[in-house]
Structures are given as structure tokens and as C-alpha cells.
C-alpha positions as CSV (number, residue, x, y, z in Angstrom):
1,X,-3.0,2.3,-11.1
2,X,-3.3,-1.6,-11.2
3,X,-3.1,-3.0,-7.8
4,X,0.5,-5.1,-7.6
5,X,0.2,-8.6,-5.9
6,X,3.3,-10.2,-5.0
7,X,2.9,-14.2,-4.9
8,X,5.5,-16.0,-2.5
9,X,6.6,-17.7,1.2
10,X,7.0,-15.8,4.0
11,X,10.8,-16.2,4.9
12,X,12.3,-16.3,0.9
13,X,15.1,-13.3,1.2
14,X,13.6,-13.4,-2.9
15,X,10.4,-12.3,-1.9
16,X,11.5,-9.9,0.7
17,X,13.7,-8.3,-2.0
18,X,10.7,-7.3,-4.0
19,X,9.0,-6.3,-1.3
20,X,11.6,-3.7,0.0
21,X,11.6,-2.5,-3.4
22,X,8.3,-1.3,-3.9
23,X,8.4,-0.1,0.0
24,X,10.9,2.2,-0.9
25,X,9.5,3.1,-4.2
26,X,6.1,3.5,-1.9
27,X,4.3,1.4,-4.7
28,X,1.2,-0.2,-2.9
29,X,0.8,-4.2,-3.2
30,X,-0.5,-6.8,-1.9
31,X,1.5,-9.7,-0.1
32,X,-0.3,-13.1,-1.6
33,X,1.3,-16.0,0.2
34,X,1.4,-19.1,-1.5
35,X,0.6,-22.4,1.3
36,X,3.3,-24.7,1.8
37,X,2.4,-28.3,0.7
38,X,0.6,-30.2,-1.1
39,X,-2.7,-28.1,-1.1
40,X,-4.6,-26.8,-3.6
41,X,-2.6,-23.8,-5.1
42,X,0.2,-24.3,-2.8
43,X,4.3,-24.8,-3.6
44,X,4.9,-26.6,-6.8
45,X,1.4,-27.0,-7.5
46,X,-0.3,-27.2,-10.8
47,X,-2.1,-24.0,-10.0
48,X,1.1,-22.2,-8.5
49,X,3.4,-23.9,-11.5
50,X,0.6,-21.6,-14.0
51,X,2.3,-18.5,-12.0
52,X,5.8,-19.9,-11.9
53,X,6.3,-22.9,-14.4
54,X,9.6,-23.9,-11.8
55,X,7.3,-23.8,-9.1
56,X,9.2,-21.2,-7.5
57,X,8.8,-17.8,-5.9
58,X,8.5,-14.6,-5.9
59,X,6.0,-14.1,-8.7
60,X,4.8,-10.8,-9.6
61,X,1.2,-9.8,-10.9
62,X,0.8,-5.9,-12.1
63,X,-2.8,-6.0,-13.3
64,X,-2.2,-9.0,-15.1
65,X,1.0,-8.6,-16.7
66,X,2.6,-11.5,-14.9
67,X,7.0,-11.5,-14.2
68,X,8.9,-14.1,-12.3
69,X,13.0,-14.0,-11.3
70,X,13.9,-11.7,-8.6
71,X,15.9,-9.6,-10.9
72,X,13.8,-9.4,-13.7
73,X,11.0,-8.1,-11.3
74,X,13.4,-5.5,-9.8
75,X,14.5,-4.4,-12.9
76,X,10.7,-4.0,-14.4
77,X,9.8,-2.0,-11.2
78,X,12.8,0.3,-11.8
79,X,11.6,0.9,-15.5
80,X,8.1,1.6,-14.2
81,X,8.7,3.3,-11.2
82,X,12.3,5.3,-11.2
83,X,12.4,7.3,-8.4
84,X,13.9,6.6,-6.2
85,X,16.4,5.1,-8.3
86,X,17.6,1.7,-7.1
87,X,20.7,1.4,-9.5
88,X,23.3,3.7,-10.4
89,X,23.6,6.1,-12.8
90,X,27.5,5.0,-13.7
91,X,28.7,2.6,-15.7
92,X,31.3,1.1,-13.3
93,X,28.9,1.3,-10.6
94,X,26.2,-0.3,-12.8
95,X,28.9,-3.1,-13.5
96,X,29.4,-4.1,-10.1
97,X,25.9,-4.2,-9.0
98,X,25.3,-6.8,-11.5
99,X,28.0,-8.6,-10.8
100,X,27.0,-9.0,-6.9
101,X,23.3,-9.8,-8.2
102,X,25.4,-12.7,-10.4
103,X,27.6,-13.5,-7.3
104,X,24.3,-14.1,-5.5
105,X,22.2,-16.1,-7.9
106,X,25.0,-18.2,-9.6
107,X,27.3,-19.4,-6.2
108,X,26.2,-17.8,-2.8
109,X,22.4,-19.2,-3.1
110,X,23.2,-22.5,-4.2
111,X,26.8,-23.4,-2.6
112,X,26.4,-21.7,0.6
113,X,23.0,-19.8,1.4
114,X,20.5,-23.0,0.4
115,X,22.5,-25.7,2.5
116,X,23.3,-23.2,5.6
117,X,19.8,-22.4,5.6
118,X,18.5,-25.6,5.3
119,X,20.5,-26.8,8.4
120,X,21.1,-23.8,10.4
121,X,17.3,-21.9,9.8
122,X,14.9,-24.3,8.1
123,X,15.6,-27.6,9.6
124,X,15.4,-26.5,13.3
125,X,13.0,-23.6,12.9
126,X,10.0,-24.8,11.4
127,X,11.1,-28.7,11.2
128,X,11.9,-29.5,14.8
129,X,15.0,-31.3,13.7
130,X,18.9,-31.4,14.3
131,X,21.1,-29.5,11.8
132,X,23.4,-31.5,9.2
133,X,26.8,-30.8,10.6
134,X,28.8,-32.4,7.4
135,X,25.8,-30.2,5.1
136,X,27.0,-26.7,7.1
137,X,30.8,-27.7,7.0
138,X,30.9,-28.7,2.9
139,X,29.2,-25.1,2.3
140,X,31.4,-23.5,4.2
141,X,34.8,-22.6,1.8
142,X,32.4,-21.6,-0.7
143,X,30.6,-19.4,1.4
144,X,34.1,-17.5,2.3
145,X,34.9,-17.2,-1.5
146,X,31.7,-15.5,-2.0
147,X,32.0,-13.6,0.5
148,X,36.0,-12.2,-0.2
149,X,34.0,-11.8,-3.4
150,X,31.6,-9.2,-2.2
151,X,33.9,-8.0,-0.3
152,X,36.1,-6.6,-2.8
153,X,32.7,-5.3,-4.8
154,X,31.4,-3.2,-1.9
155,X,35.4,-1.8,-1.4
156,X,34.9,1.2,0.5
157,X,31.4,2.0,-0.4
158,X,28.8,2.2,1.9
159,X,26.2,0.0,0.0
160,X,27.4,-2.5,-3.1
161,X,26.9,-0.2,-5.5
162,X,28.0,3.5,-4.4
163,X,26.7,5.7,-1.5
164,X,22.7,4.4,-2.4
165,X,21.2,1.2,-1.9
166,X,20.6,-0.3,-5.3
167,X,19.1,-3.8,-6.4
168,X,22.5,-5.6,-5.4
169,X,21.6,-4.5,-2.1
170,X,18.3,-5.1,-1.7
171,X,19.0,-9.0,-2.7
172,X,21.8,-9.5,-1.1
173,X,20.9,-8.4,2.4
174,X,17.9,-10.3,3.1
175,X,20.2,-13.6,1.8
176,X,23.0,-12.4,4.7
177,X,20.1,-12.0,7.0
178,X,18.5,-15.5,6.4
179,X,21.9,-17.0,7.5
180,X,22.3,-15.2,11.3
181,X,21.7,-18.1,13.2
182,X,25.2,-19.6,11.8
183,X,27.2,-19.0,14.3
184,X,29.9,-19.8,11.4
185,X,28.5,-17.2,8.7
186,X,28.6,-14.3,11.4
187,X,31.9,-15.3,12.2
188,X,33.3,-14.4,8.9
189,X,31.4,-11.3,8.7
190,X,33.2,-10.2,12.1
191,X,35.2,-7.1,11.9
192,X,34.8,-7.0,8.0
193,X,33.7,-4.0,5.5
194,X,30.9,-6.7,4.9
195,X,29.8,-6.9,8.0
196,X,29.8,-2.8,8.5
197,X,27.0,-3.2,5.5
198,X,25.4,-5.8,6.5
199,X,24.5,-3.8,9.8
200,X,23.9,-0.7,7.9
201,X,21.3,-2.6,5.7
202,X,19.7,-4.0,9.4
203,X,19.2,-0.7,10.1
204,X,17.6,0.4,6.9
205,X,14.1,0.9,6.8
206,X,12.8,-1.3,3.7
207,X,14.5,-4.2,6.1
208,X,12.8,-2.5,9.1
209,X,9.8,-2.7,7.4
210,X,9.6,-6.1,6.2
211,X,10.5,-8.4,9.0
212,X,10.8,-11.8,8.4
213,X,8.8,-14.8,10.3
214,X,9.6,-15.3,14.4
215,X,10.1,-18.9,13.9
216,X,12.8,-18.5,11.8
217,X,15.1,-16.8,15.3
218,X,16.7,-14.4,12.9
219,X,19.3,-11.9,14.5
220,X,18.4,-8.1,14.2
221,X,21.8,-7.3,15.8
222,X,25.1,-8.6,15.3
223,X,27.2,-6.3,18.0
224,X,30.0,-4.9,17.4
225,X,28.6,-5.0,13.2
226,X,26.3,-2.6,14.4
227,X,25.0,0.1,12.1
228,X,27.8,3.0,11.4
């Protein structure tokens, strides 16, 4: 087998979505990180823009055969390695983990996990600076339509898709998890069907198994949205 090399940052929720893929596929691969800055081979570089030509991450490398977007990379690992299946075997089921996969990439990343991130996680964790209060409240109403959104995909399944965590999950999860420090975001997730998930998927082990950088003073528990 061709040795898998996944290209990326330490704290994208992309990347670790990949990742927890092929742990629970129990693919081997190797974690290439790609250096922040302007360094040779490093974010938005020439060399890194021959990987990714949007100078973005994660990129995958299976023996040559080069893929980048998250859910084009989870979708060619499912091909290649099926079991254990990340997506369901039902239509309707199917439907709606795409659509939380689209609810993530098209609003939640842009309109509410990018800005909250930036000011609640990025700015203060590995910047040293004061968050953007006017940033965190404009993001706010679109984060609570995305999130009435997911809400009403999960219904009362235990994962997004059914009773087995699927690709929806797998993306979406790291996303929620990159957004604990908001004291807002886990406010919203308080005493929802949401937030029941979001603590089973803490609990999971591809999560457990890929924790994300210290600096970044992500929350492991959320209390009473403990696992269930």
C-alpha cells in the first residue's frame, strides 16, 4: 500500500476531519505540516500553492495521486477504504449528511466559524491580542440559524446521519470544537439535542485521538453536554 501523507496546520477542524477518518478506517499516514508564513514551502506559498492552487489545506497525497477539499478527500477514502463505512447506506440518511456537509462549508465556516475563531481562538491564542467584540457579535445570528439548522438535521439521531458517525460528523465536530472558548457559541448549544452530540462526538475516539494544539485552550468538556 502507498504510504498516505496528509499536508496541512495543526489546529484546521479540515485537517483533523481527515485525519479522524483514516484513524477510524485504521489507514496509516503521515501528518505533513505545512509552516505558517512566509517560508519556503509554507501557507500560500509557491511550493504549497503546487499542492493546493488556493493555497489552502488539507491536501492529500496517496502515493502520488494528489486530492484537495475536505469532502472530496473523505469521499475518495470511503471509495477506497469502505469499511467501516462513514456514510449511510439510505437515501434519506445519505441526503441529510450532505446537506450538513453543505450547511458547513457554504454558511457555518464562513458567517460564523471563521470570524468566532478568529477573535475568540486565533487572535488571543497564538496572536497575543484582544478579540473583536463587534467581529463575534455580527457572526452571531448567523451562527444560531446554522445551528437551528443542524439541529433539525440530527432530529433525534444520535450522530447527523443515523445511529453511526458518518462524514457529516466527522466535519462538523471538530468546526463545533474549534469554537469552545466562545462563551456565546456554548451558550447556544446549552441544553440542546446539538449539544447532547457535540459531547458524544468529544467522547469519540477519532476526536480522542487527534487532539488539537494546547495553545489553542480548547474545552474537552462542556458539563452538563456531557457525553450520553
Amino acid at each position: 500500500m502507498s504510504e498516505i501523507v496528509v499536508h496541512g496546520i495543526p489546529f484546521s477542524p479540515y485537517v483533523r476531519a481527515v485525519i479522524m477518518a483514516l484513524e477510524i478506517k485504521g489507514v496509516p499516514y503521515r501528518n505533513a505540516v505545512v509552516p505558517l508564513g512566509p517560508v519556503a514551502g509554507g501557507l500560500g506559498s509557491a511550493e504549497h500553492r503546487e499542492l493546493h492552487p488556493f493555497g489552502r489545506v488539507p491536501v492529500l497525497d496517496d502515493g502520488g495521486f494528489r486530492l484537495y477539499e475536505t469532502q472530496a478527500i473523505l469521499r475518495y477514502l470511503e471509495a477506497k477504504f469502505p469499511q467501516p463505512s462513514l456514510q449511510p447506506s439510505q437515501p434519506q440518511a445519505l441526503g441529510r449528511m450532505s446537506q450538513a456537509m453543505g450547511i458547513l462549508d457554504c454558511y457555518m465556516f464562513t458567517q460564523s466559524i471563521r470570524p468566532i475563531g478568529a477573535e475568540r481562538v486565533v487572535r488571543p491564542g497564538l496572536m497575543g491580542l484582544e478579540a473583536d467584540e463587534a467581529v463575534v457579535a455580527a457572526a452571531l445570528p448567523a451562527t444560531r440559524t446554522c445551528l437551528a439548522a443542524l439541529e433539525a438535521v440530527l432530529g433525534d439521531s444520535r450522530f447527523l446521519a443515523g445511529d453511526q458517525v458518518s462524514m457529516a460528523d466527522l466535519m462538523l465536530a471538530p468546526q463545533f470544537h474549534l469554537l469552545t472558548p466562545a462563551l456565546e457559541f456554548r451558550d447556544m448549544l446549552r441544553g440542546t439535542r446539538l449539544g447532547a452530540w457535540f459531547a458524544r462526538m468529544l467522547a469519540h475516539p477519532s476526536m480522542v485521538a487527534t487532539p488539537p494544539p494546547a495553545e489553542l485552550k480548547l474545552r474537552d468538556s462542556l458539563g452538563e453536554l456531557e457525553a450520553a
